[in-house]
N, C-alpha and C positions, 0 to 999 in steps of 0.2 A: 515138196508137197505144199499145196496152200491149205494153211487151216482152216481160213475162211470157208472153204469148199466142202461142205458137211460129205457129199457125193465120194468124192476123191478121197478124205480118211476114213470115210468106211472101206472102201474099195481097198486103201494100203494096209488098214489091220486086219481084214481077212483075208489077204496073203501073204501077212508077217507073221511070225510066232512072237508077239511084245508081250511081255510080261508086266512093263511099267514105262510111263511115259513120265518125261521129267521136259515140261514147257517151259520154255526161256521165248518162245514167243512172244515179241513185243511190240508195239508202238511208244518207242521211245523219245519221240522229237517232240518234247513237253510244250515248249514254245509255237511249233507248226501246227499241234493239235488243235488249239487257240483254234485255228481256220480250218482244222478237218477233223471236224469232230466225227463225220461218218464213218473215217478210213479208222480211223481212234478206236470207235467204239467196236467196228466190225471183228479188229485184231485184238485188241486188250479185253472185251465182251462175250463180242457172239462168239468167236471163234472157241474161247474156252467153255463157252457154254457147248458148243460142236462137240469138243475133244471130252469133256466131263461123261456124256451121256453117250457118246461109243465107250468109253470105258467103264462105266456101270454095267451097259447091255453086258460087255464081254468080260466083267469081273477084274479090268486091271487096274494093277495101282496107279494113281497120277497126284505128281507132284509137280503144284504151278509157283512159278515163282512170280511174288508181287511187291508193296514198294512202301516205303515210309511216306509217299505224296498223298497216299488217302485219311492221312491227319492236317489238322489246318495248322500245325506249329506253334502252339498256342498253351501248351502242358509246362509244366515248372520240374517234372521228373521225368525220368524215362518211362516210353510209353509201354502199356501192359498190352498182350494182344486182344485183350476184352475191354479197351479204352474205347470213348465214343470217336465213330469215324467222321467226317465231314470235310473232304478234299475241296481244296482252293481251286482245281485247275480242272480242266477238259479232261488230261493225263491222270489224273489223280483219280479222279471221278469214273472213268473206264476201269482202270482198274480196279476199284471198288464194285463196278457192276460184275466183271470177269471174277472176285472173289463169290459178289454174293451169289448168282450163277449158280457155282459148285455147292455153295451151304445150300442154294433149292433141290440142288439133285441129290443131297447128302452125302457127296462120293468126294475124295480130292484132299490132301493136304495141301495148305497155300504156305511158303515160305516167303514174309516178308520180310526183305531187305534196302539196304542205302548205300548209295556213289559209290557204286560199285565201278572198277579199274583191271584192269591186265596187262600182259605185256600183246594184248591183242585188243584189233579191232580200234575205235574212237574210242576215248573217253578220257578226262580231264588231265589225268596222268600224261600221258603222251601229246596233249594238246599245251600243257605247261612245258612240259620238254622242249618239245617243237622252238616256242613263243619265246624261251628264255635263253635259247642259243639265237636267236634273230634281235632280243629286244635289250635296250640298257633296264629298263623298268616298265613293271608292270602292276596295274589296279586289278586288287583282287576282294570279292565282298569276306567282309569279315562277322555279319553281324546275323549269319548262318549256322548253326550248330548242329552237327552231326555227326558219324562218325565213316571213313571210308572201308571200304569194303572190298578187300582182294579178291578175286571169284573163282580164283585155286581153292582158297579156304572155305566158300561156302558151296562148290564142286566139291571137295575131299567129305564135307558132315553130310551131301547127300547120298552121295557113293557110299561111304563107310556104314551107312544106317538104312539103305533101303530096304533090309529083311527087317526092322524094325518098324517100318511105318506101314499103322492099320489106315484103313477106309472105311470101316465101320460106320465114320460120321465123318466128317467135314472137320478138321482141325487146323487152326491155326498157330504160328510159330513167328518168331522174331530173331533174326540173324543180322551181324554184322561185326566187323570186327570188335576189339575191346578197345577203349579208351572213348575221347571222347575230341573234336577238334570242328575250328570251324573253316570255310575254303581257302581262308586267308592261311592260315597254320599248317593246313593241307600243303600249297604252294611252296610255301616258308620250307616244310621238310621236305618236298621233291626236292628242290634248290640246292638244302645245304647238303643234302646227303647224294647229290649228283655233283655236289663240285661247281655249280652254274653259278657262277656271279652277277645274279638281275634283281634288283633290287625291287621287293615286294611293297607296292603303297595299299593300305588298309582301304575299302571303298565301304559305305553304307549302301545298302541295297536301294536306296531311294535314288542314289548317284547313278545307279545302273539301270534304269527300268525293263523289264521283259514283259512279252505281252501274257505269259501264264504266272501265275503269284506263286511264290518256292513257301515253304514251311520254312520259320525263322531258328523252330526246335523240332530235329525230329528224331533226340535220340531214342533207341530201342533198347527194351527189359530183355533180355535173353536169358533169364533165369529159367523158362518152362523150358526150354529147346538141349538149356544143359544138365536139368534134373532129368528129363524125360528121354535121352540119349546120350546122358554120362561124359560130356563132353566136355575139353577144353579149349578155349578159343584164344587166338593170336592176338599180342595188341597190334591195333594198325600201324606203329611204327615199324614193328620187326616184318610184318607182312610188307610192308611197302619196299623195307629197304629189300628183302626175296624178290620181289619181281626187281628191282632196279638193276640186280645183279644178273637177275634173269635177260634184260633188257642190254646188257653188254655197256649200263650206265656207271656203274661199281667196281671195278677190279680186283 
């Protein structure tokens, strides 16, 4: 289905019996958005403004998932979900419009998350994999702080809590695993914990230029996410080394 296509998801929910829509619709290519900000906004924006208000008309729950890029990196603590937002990037800034959207229509919980990995699809996990059976060494920015995000574990606290999440208003949430690491330390523990002997060099972000600006800090507070759904959350190392095993990297 195209979200984009307001036509097309009405047409698919009244002939589905959905009860709850959980968007992982994205426009994730941070850096390409730079130069396509229309394709950016239509998907990370409009679209969830589309999905928002067929799910008001017809009373379902929706749950969007959105990102720690709509902070500018710039906080000394972890960020609260009622911290000021002010995205560096095209990416950042879409999905900022895609949140605020839902708080116009009142309907939607938004779960924001970070560097998020599986043993599916692209994502830095498998791209370090790849890089460190081909390469003796590799530069990796270290002066990023975050924390990674397995998406088994932020699938399992949506699944496990969906009879718990109202729509009454527009609520926001902050998920990601526990601890705290920056992409260099990320690297560092794929490495040692797959056995890859590729030596990691520390890079400053100025060393690497991209054309979208990254948050230098964008750890998240997930105190409201675990008082308000009773939750305990994995640290990212025990989660990563899960998928590694998962990944046929661990034996």
């Amino acid at each position: 289905m195209d979200v984009s296509n307001e036509n097309q998801v009405k047409h698919f929910f009244e002939k589905s019996q959905i009860t709850h829509v959980i968007n992982c619709a994205a426009y994730t290519a941070v850096d390409r958005a730079e130069s396509e900000k229309e394709k950016a906004d239509l998907i990370n924006h409009l679209s969830v403004r589309n999905l928002g208000k067929i799910c008001k008309e017809k009373n379902i729950k929706l749950i969007h998932i959105s990102t720690d890029y709509i902070f500018d990196g710039t906080n000394y603590e972890p960020y609260r979900e009622e911290n000021l937002t002010k995205p560096q990037s095209v990416y950042g800034k879409t999905k900022l419009d895609g949140e605020n959207a839902l708080k116009d229509l009142n309907h939607g919980t938004v779960i924001r998350t970070s560097w998020v990995y599986s043993e599916f699809g692209k994502n830095f996990l498998k791209t370090m994999l790849k890089l460190g059976k081909e390469r003796d060494e590799l530069g990796i920015i270290f002066d990023q702080v975050g924390t990674p995000t397995y998406a088994k574990d932020l699938a399992k606290i949506i699944l496990d809590n969906l009879d718990s999440i109202r729509n009454e208003k527009t609520e926001v949430y902050h998920y990601s695993n526990e601890g705290v690491c920056s992409w260099y330390d990320f690297a560092k523990a794929i490495f040692e914990l797959s056995n890859i002997s590729c030596n990691v060099k520390p890079l400053e972000t100025k060393e690497y230029p991209t054309p979208a600006k990254r948050p230098s800090y964008s750890l998240l507070n997930k105190s409201k996410i675990k008082k308000d759904f009773n939750i305990e959350i994995p640290y990212w190392r025990d989660s990563l080394k899960e998928c590694l095993i998962k990944l046929g990297e661990i034996k």
